[in-house]
C-alpha positions in Angstrom: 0.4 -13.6 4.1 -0.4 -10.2 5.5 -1.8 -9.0 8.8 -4.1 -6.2 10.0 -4.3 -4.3 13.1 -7.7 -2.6 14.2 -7.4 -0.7 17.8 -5.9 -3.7 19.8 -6.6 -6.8 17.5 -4.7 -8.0 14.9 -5.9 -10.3 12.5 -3.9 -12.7 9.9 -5.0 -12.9 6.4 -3.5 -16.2 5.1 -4.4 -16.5 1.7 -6.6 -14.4 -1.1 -9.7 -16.1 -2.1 -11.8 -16.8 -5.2 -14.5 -14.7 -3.5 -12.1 -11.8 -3.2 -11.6 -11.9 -6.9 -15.6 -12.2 -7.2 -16.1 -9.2 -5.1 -13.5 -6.6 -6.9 -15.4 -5.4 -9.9 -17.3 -2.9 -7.5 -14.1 -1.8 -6.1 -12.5 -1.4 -9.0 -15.2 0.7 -10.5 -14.9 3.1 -7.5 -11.2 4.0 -8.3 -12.3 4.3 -12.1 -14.8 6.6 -11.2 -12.8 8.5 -8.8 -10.2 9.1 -11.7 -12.0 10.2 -14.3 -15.0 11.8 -12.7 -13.8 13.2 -9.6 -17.1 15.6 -9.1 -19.3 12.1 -9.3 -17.6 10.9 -5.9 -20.4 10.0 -3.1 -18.0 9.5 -0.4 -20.4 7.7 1.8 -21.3 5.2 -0.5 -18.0 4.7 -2.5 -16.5 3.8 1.0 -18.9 1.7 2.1 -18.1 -0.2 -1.7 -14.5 -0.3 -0.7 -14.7 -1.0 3.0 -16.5 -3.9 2.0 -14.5 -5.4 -0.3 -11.5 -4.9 1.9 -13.3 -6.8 4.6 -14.0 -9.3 2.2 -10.3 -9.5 1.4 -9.7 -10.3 4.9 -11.6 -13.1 4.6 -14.7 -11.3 7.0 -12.9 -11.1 9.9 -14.0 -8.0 10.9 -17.2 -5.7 10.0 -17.3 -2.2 8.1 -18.1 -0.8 11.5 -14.5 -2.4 13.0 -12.3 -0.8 9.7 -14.4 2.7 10.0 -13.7 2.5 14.2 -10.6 1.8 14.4 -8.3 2.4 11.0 -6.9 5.8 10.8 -8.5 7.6 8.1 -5.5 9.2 6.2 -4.6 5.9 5.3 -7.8 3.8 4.6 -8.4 4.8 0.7 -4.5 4.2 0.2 -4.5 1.0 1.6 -7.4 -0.2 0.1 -5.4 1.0 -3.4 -2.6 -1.0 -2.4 -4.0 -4.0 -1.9 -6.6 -3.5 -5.1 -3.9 -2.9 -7.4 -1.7 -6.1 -5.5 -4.6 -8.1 -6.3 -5.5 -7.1 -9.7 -2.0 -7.6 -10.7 -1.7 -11.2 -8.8 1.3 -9.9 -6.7 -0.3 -10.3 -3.1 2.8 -11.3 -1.6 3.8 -7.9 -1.8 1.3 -7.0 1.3 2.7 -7.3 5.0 0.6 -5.2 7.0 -2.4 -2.9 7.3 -2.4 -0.1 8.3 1.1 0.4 6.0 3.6 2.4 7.5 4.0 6.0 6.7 7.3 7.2 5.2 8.4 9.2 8.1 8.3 6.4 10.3 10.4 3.7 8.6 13.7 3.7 9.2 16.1 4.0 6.6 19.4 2.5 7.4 22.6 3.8 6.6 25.0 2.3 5.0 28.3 1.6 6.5 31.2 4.1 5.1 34.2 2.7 5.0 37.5 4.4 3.4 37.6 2.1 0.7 34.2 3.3 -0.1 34.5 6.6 0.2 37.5 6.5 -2.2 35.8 4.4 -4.6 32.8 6.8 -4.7 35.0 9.6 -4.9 36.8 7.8 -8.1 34.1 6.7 -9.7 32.7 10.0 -9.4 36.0 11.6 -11.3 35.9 9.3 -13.9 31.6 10.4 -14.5 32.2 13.7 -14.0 35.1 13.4 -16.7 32.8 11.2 -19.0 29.5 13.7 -18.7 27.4 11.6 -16.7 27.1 13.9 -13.6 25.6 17.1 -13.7 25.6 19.6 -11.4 
């Protein structure tokens, strides 16, 4: 299903289990907190909360003290987001891999211009202009 990386090791996560589901109230209450409270945040112990439940999501492959070694830190409370809202909303397929790539990193590719295209954009583009549909 997804995999995680932590320093050099990777791990496989195959499937989400009824524990995971057990374990996800605490997690969830973290991120409730964090909304509406921001000023109650105790960083120490919220992250321990979610840490663990991620760990436990992984099936306890790793320790805590593997995810808080070796996962970069600017991603940690997103990821752990991700794949708490992917699991509260029973679409787990969505996740690939941990850590998730940042933006700058993935490579968009380009679409292949062709003249047909481009005169097809460009005529399309008359015709919506014409209409009222583009705006400058």
């Amino acid at each position: 299903m997804f995999t995680v990386t932590l320093g050099d090791k990777k791990y496989k996560v195959e499937k989400v289990t009824a524990r995971t589901l057990r374990e996800i109230g605490a997690a969830q209450a973290v991120f409730k907190r964090w909304t509406e409270n921001p000023e109650a945040v105790d960083m120490k112990k919220d992250m321990d909360t979610l840490i663990g439940w991620f760990c436990v999501l992984c099936g306890n492959q790793f320790s805590a003290e593997d995810v808080y070694d070796n996962y970069p830190g600017d991603k940690i409370i997103t990821d752990i987001g991700l794949a708490l809202a992917s699991v509260n909303a029973q679409v787990t397929e969505v996740l690939k891999a941990f850590p998730t790539e940042s933006e700058s990193k993935k490579k968009v590719q380009k679409k292949k211009t062709t003249l047909w295209s481009r005169f097809f954009s460009r005529f399309t583009g008359i015709f919506a202009k014409k209409a009222g549909f583009r705006k400058k």
